[in-house]
N, C-alpha and C positions, 0 to 999 in steps of 0.2 A: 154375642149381642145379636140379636134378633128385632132387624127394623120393616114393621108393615106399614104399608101407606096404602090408604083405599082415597084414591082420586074422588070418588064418588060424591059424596059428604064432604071432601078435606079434612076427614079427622087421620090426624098424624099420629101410629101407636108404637112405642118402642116398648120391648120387653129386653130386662137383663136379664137372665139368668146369677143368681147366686148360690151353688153348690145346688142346693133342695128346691131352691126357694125361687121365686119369678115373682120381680118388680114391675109392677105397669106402670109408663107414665106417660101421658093421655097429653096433647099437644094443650090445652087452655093452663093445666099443671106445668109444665114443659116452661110455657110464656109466663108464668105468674112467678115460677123459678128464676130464669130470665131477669125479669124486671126488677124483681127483689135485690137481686144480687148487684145490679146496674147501679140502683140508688144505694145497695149498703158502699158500693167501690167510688160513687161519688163522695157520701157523706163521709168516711173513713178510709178512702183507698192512701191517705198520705200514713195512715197507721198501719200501713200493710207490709213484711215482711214480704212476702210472698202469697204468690198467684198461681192457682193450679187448676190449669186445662182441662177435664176431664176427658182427654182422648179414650181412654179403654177402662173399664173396672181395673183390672189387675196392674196399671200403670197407676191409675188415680189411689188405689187402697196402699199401694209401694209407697207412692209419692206421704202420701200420709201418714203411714208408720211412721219413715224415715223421718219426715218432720216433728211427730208427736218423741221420737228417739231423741231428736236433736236438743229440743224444748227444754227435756228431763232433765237432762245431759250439763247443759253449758248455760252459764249464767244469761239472765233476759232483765229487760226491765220494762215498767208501765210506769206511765205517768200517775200522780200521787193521787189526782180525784178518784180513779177508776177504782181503787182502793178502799173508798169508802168508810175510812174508819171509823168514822162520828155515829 
């Protein structure tokens, strides 16, 4: 991970590297990600299994397998609206 900061302006730029590929994500994207997620973990954080940090691509994409594994795996359930049968 590749983080530049130009003081100058205050624009805060990280780039990840993925294999080929480089992700920019630009501090006002960065904040709007942020705030996004602040109000989905208010409106729904009591529906949350789990909560994942984003410390490193390679911990965050593990952490993610391992959960999408888990899901597959082992019985779940959702409450009956979310279901929408009608």
């Amino acid at each position: 991970m590749v983080t530049t900061i130009n003081n100058n302006n205050r624009e805060f730029h990280f780039q990840i590297k993925l294999s080929i590929n480089l992700v920019n994500c630009y501090n006002d994207e960065l904040k709007a990600c942020i705030e996004t997620s602040r109000k989905m973990e208010l409106r729904f954080g009591h529906w949350f299994d789990r909560v994942i940090i984003p410390e490193t691509l390679d911990s965050t994409v593990t952490e993610l397998i391992r959960l999408a594994i888990k899901l597959e795996r082992e019985p779940t359930w959702v409450p009956r609206y979310w279901l929408d049968l009608d």
